[in-house]
C-alpha positions in Angstrom: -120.3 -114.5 175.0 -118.3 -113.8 178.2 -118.4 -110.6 180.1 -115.4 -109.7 182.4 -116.7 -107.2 184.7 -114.3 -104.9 186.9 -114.4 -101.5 188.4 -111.4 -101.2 191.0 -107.7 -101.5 191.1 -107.4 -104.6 192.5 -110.0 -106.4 189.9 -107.7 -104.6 187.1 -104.5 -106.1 188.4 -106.3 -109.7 189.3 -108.3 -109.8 185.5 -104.9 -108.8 183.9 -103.6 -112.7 183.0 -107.5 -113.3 182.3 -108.0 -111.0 179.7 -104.8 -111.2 178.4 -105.3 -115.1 178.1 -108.6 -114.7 176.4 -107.0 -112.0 173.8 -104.1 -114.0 172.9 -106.7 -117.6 172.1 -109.3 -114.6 170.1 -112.0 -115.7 172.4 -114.3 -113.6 172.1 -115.7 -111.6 175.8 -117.0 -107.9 176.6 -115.4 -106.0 178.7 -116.9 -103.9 181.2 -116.0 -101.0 183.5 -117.9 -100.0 186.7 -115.7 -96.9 186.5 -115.4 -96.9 190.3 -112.2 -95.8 190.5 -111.6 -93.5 187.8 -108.6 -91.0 187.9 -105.6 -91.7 185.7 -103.5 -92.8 188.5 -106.3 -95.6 189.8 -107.4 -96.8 187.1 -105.7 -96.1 183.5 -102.1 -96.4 184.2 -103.3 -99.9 184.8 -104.9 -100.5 181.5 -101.8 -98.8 179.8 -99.1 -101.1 181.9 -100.6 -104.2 181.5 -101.7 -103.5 177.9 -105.5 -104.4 178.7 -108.0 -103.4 176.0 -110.5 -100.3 176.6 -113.5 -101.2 177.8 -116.2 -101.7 175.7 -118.8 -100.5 178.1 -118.7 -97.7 181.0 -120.8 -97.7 183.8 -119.9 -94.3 185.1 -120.8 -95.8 188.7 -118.1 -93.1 190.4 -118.0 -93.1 194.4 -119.8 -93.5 196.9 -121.2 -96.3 199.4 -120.9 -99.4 198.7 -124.5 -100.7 198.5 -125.0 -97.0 196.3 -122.0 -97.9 194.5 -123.7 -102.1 194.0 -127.0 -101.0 193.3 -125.5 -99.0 190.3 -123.7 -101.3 188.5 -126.4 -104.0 189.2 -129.1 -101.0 187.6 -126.7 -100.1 184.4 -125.3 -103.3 183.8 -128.6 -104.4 183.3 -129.1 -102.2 180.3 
């Protein structure tokens, strides 16, 4: 199984054609969200636009540092 992890505008924009590519062959992957950007217009006009799937996992990782905002995801993706 494949995991796409992302959590930021730019990783939405840049995983678009990937996960679009896997969803079209039916490979199978989980997605998951760091959730560090997280208000509609940052992150979920750009699910909706490029017609991404939900994630099947959130981090809830909000703001903060960056090595607060790493240590998180590294803790809860762990899980």
């Amino acid at each position: 199984m494949i995991s796409i992890l992302l959590g930021t505008r730019p990783e939405i924009i840049k995983l678009a054609p990937v996960i679009q590519s896997f969803s079209q062959r039916k490979r199978s992957f989980i997605l998951i969200h760091s959730n560090q950007h997280y208000s509609e217009n940052m992150d979920r006009v750009f699910f909706t636009n490029l017609g991404l799937p939900s994630p099947d996992y959130n981090l809830q990782v909000g703001s903060g540092t960056h090595g607060i905002q790493t240590g998180k995801v590294l803790e809860r993706v762990e899980r």
